[in-house]
C-alpha positions in Angstrom: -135.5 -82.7 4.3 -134.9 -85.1 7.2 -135.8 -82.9 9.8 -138.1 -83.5 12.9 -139.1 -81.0 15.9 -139.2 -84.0 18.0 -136.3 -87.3 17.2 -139.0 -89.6 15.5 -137.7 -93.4 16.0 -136.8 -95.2 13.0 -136.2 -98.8 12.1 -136.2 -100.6 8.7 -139.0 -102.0 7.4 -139.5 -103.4 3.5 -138.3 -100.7 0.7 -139.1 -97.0 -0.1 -141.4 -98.7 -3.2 -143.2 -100.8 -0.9 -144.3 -98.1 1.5 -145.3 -96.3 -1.1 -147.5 -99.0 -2.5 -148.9 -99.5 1.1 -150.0 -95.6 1.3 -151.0 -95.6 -2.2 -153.8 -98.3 -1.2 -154.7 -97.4 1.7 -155.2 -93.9 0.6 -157.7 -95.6 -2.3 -154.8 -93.9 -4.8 -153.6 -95.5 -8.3 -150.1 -94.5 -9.5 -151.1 -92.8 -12.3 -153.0 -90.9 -9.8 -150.3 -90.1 -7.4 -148.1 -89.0 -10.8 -151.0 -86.6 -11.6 -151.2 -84.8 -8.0 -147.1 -84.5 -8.1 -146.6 -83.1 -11.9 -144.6 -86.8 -12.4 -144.7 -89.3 -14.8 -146.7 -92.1 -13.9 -143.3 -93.8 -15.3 -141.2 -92.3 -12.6 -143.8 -93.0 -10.0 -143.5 -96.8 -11.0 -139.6 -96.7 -10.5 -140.1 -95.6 -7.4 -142.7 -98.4 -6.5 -139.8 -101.0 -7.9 -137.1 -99.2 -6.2 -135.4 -98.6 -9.7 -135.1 -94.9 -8.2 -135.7 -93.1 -5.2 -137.4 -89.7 -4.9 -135.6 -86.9 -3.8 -135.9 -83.1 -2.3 -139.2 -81.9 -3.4 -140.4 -84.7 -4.6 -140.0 -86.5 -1.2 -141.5 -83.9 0.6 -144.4 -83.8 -2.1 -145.1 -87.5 -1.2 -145.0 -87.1 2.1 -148.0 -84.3 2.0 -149.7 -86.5 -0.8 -149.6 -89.5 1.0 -150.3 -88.0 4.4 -147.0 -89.4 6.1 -143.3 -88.8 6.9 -140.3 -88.7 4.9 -138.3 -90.5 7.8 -141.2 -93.4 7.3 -140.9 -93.1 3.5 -137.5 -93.6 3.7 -136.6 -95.9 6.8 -140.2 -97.5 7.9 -141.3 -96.9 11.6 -142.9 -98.2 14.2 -144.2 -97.4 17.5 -142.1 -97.8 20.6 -143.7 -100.9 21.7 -142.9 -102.6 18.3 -139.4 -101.4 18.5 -138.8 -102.8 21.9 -135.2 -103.3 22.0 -134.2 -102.2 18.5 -134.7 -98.5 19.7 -131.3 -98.9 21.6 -129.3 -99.2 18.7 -130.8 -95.2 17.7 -128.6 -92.8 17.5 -129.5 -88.8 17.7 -127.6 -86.5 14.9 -127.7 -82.9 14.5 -128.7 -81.0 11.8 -127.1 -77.8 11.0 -128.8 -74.6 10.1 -126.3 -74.4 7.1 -126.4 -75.3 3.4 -123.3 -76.8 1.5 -123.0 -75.7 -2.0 -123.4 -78.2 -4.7 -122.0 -75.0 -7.0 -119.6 -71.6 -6.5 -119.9 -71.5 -3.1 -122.2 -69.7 -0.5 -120.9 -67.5 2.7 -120.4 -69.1 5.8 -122.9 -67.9 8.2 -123.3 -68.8 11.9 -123.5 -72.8 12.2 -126.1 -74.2 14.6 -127.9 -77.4 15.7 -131.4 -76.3 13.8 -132.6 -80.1 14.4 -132.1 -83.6 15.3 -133.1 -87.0 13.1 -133.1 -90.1 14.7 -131.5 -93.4 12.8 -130.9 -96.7 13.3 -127.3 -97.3 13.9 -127.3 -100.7 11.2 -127.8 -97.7 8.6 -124.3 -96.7 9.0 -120.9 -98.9 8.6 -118.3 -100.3 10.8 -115.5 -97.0 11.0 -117.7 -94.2 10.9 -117.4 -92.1 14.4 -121.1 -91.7 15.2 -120.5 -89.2 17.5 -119.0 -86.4 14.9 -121.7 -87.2 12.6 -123.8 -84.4 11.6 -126.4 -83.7 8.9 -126.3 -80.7 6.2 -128.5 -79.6 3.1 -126.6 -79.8 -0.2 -127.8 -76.5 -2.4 -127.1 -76.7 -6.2 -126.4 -78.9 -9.0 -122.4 -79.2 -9.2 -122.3 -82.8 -7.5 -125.0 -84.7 -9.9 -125.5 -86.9 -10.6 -124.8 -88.0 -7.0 -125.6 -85.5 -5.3 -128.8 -83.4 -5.8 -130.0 -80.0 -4.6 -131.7 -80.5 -1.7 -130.6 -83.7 -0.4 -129.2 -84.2 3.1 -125.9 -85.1 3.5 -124.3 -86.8 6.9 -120.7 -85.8 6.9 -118.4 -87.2 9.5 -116.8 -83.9 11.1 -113.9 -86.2 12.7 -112.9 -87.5 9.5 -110.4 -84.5 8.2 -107.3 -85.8 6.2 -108.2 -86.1 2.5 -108.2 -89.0 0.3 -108.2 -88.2 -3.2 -111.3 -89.2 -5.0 -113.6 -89.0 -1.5 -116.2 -86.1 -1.4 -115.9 -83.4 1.3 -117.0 -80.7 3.2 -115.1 -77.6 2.5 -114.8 -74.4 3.1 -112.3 -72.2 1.0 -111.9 -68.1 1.3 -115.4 -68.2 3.9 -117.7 -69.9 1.4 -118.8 -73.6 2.0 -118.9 -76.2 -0.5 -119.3 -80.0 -0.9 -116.7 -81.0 -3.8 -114.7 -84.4 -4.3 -111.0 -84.0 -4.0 -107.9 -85.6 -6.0 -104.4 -85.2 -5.2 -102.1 -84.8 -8.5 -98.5 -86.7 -8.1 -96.4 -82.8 -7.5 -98.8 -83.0 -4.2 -101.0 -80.0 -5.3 -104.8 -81.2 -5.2 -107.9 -80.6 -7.6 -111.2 -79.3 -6.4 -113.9 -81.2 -8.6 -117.7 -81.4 -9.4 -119.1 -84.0 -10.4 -121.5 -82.4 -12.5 -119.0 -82.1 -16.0 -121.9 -81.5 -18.2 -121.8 -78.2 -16.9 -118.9 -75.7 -17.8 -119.4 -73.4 -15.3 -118.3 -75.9 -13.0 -114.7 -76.0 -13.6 -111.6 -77.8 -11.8 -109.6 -75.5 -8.9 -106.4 -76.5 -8.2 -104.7 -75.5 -4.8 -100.7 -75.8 -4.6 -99.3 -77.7 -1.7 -98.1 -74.5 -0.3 -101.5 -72.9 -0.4 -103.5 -75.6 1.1 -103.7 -74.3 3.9 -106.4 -71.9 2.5 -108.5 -75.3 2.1 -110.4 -76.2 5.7 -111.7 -79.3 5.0 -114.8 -79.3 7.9 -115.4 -83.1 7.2 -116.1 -86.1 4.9 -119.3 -86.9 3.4 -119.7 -90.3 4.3 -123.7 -90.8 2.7 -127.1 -89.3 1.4 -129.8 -90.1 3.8 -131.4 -92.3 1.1 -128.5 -93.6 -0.8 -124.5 -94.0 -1.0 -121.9 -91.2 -2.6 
């Protein structure tokens, strides 16, 4: 999770792979070593090194005890505030909620707070996205893979509340929230989808134009903090 007691600052530096390379030697690690101590292949240890793939939830924050280091560095690079010099302007704070999106059937809606901050660098996002209704939520479950995977954290742009079929969303139907993608049918009605259709549990909902009103749609989900939707 992308969470810090204290905003850490964050700029880009090389890849994910590389940094991991970096701590690997100068930890005096191998990779097959590193594979070993995380119950990994050395195989998916080498993607990672490559940037074929990128780790995720637990694995992310096993490297970051393994390799004695943060997931924001693992994922962004830092540096300290006299290296950033005037590259820590272009920051930007985001919340993070104390509230979990279900990748799945739903989960209650409890009370929402700020549990958190992160700190990124404002290149990471793209021209159109409101910075200031950004916020950052834990996806729980397996509905949304292979996009979207339990654990992940997810910045969803709360200003950003008139859907577009085929975008993924923030929802929250009869008090339970969810993160589904959205598709409008041509008699106006609109399916709720997973992504995951490997799964038959994880069937389509469709909501009538006259009921859509049940649907509150809290914001879109604009990226993962390591990756695109």
């Amino acid at each position: 999770m992308l969470i810090t007691s204290t905003p850490c600052r964050i700029v880009f530096m090389d890849t994910i792979g590389s940094r991991i390379q970096t701590r690997v030697g100068e930890l005096g690690l191998n990779l097959s070593e590193l594979a070993r101590r995380l119950g990994v292949t050395p195989q998916s240890v080498q993607q990672w090194v490559n940037d074929r793939t990128s780790p995720r939830g637990k694995r992310l924050e096993a490297l970051e005890r393994e390799l004695i280091c943060s997931k924001e560095w693992l994922l962004f690079g830092s540096a300290t505030d006299t290296a950033l010099g005037a590259e820590s302007q272009s920051l930007i704070n985001i919340p993070v909620l104390d509230v979990e999106l279900a990748a799945g059937n739903g989960t209650s809606i409890d009370t929402e707070s700020v549990k958190d901050w992160v700190q990124i660098p404002q290149d990471f996002l793209w021209s159109g996205i409101n910075k200031n209704s950004l916020v950052v939520v834990s996806v729980c479950g397996d509905s949304m893979l292979p996009r979207l995977h339990d654990k992940d954290q997810l910045l969803i742009d709360t200003s950003d509340k008139k859907p577009i079929s085929g975008k993924v969303y923030a929802i929250a139907t009869d008090d339970e929230l969810r993160v589904k993608r959205l598709h409008k049918r041509t008699d106006g009605s609109w399916i709720i989808s997973s992504d995951n259709k490997g799964d038959p549990s994880y069937q389509d909902e469709i909501i009538s134009h006259n009921n859509f009103e049940r649907l509150r749609i809290i914001g879109r989900a604009v990226k993962v903090l390591m990756g695109d939707i």
